[in-house]
N, C-alpha and C positions, 0 to 999 in steps of 0.2 A: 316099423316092424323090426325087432329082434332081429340078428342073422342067427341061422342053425351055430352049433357049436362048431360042428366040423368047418364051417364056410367061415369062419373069421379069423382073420389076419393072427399070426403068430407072433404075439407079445413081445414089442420089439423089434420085428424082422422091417427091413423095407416095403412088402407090401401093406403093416401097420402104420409106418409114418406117412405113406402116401393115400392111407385109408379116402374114399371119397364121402363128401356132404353128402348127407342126407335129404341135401334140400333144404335144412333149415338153418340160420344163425345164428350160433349158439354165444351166449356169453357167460364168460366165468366171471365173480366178484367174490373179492376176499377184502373182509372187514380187519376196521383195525384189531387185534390179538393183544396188542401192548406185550410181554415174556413171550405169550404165546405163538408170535409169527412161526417158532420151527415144526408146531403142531400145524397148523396149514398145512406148512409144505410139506410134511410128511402123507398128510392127508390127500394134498392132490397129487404126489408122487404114487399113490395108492388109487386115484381114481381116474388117471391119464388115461392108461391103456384099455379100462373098460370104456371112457368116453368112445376114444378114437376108433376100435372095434365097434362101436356099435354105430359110429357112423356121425358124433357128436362132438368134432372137435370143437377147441373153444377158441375164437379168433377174435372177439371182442375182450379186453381185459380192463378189468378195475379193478382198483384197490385202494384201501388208506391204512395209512399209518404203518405197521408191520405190512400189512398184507399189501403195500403199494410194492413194498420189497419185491415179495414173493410174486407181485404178477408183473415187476419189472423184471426179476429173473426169467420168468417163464416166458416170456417175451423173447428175452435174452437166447434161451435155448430151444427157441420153438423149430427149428432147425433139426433135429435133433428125432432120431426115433422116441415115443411117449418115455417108454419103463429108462430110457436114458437121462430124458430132459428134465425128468422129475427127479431123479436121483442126482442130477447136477442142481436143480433146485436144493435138494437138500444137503448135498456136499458144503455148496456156498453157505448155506444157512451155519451148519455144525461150524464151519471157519471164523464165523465170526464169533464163535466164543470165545477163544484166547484175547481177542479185544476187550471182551467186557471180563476177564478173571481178573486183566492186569490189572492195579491200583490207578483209579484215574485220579485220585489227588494224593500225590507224591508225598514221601513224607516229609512232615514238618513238624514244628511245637502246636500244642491243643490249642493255642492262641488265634493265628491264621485259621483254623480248622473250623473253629467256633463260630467265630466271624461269621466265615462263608455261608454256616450252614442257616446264620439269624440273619442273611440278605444282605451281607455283603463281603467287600474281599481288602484286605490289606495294602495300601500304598506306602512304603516308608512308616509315618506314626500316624497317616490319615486311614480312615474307610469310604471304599468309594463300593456300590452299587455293584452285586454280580448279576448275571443272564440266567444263572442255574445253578446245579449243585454240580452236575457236571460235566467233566471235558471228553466233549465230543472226538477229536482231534485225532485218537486213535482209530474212532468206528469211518472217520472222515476216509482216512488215507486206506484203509482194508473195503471200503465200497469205491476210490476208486480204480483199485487193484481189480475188483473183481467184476462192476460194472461196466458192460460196451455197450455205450450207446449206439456205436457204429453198427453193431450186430442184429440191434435192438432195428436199426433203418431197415438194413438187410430184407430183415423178415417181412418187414411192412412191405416191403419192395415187392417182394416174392410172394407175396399174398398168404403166406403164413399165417401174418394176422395181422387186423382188418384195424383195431382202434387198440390204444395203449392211453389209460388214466389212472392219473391219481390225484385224490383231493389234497387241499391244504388249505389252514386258515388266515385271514389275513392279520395280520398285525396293523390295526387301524390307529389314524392321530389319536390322542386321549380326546373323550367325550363322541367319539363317533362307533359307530356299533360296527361287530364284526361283522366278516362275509365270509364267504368258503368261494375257492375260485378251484374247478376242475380242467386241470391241465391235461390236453388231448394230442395225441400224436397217432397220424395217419388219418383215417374216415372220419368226421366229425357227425354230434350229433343229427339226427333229422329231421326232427321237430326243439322247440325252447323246451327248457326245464322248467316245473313246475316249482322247484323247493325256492322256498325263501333268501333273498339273499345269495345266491348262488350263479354266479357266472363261469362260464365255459371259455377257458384261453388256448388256442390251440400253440404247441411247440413242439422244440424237441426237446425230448427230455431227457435228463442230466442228473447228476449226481446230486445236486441244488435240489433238485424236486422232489427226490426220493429223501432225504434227509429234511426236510421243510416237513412233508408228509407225516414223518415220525416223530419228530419234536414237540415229545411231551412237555405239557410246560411244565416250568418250574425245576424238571428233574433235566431237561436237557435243553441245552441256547436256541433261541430262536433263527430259524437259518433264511440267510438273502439269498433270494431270487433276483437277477441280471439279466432272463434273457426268458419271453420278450421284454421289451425294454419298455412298453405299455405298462406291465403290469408286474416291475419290477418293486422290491420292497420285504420286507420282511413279515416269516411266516412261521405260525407253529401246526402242530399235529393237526389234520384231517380232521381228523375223529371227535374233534371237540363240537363241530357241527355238522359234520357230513359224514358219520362211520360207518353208513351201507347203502351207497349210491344208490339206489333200485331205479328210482323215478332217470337216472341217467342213464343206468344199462338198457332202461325201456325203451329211450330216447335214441340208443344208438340202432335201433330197430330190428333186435333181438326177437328169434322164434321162443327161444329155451332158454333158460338163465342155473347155473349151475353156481351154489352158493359154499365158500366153506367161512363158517366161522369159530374163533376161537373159545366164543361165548355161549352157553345153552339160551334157547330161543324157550327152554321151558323148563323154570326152577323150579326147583322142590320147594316143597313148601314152608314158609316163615319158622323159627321155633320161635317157641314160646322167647318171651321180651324178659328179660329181667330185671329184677326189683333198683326201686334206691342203691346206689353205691358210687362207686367209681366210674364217671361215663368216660364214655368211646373217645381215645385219645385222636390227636393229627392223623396219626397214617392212620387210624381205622377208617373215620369219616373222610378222608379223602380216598380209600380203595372204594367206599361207597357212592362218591362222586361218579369217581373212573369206572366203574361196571354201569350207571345209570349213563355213561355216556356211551359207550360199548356198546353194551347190551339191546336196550331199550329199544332204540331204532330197529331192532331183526326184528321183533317181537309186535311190532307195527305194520310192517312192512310184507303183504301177505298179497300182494295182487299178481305178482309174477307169479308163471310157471314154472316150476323147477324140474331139472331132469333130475337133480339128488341132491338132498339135505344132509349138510354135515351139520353136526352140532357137539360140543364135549360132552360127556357125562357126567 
């Protein structure tokens, strides 16, 4: 039940950070977004304080790809009164834009440039093999500026919040099929997972797993995982096989599951196809890829309960 208007916590104040459960376990999940992770976070910087007012904090967190970001921030600041910790959500978010304005490949002659971008990179007069189009290296050192993972124990400690995931995929030998491996910090799940291919590693998690998580292929290097040292190896984006955990949020033994994604769960409808001409270049068909991987899985995915559906317009 609802609390009256007048009886609930003042937006912010400490008796809204120290809001009590309802009784139930709520879990938030935030899908991969790919650009769109700082709409998430805007989003649940916007739905914090009516959660936690109404008695629906979210203490179980998942996420992949962007949204592993944002539910490792949120983590990060769950500490924090709602209308604060979501606004520190978004602060961190807006900062890492001057990472991505700056020029990540330096200038040079159209020669190297070319290269790189037909799959490989310049050594003296040979070409050898790049990982991507591009350098990570600045987003590297500004996540770990701004992630603590120490903070992130903290909360777990304090019961702030109960489990902390995020997906990633594996980078398998050539000829052996991938996996997705859901990395868990604090409560693990409570029953096995149902999804294919999918194993649960419990750690601590690190700036490794947040950047494993988002690493689109192709546009950004595939990143190593060290630790645990089982299931060490290298990893790209979540989202390529796991981009809305559900069947794991169910698993962490969740009452309510509060969803935001970057993607509508319900397009508009096809236009018209058109004729003979010039077909859909690279980047078209591969944004066609990247939304059918996104996308597709929310749209699926309809057996949880939700306390509130976000979806773009």
């Amino acid at each position: 039940m609802r609390q009256r208007e007048s009886e609930q916590p003042r937006r912010g104040s400490a008796a809204e950070k120290n809001a009590p459960h309802n009784g139930e376990r709520v879990g938030l999940l935030l899908s991969g977004a790919a650009a769109r992770g700082p709409y998430q976070a805007g989003a649940l910087a916007e739905l914090l304080p009516t959660l936690l007012a109404d008695g629906h904090r979210p203490v179980v967190l998942l996420g992949t790809s962007s949204g592993a970001l944002t539910a490792a921030l949120f983590a990060q600041f769950a500490h924090q009164p709602a209308a604060q910790a979501g606004q520190s959500v978004v602060d961190t978010w807006t900062g890492f834009g001057d990472v991505f304005e700056n020029p990540l490949f330096p200038p040079m002659p159209a020669a190297p440039v070319i290269t790189r971008l037909l799959g490989g990179r310049l050594v003296g007069r040979f070409v050898r093999p790049t990982d991507a189009l591009l350098d990570t290296t600045p987003l590297r050192k500004r996540a770990t500026r701004e992630f603590t993972p120490e903070q992130v124990a903290d909360n777990i400690d304090r019961g702030l919040v109960r489990s902390l995931a995020v997906a990633a995929t594996v980078c398998p030998p050539a000829g052996s099929a991938a996996r997705s491996r859901l990395f868990v910090q604090g409560a693990q799940p409570v029953r096995a997972l149902r999804g294919h291919a999918v194993d649960v590693v419990p750690a601590a998690l690190g700036v490794d797993h947040l950047l494993a998580s988002a690493a689109i292929p192709a546009v950004f290097p595939p990143e190593y995982i060290d630790d645990p040292p089982a299931s060490s190896g290298y990893y790209i984006d979540g989202g390529v096989r796991l981009n809305a955990p559900f069947d794991a949020a169910l698993a962490m033994g969740i009452d309510r599951l509060v969803v935001i994604s970057g993607h509508s769960v319900n397009p508009s409808p096809a236009p018209p196809l058109p004729g003979p001409g010039t077909p859909p270049d690279l980047a078209a068909t591969a944004a066609i890829a990247l939304r059918a991987v996104l996308a597709d899985a929310l749209s699926e995915a309809t057996s949880a309960e939700l306390v509130y559906e976000i979806d773009s317009a």
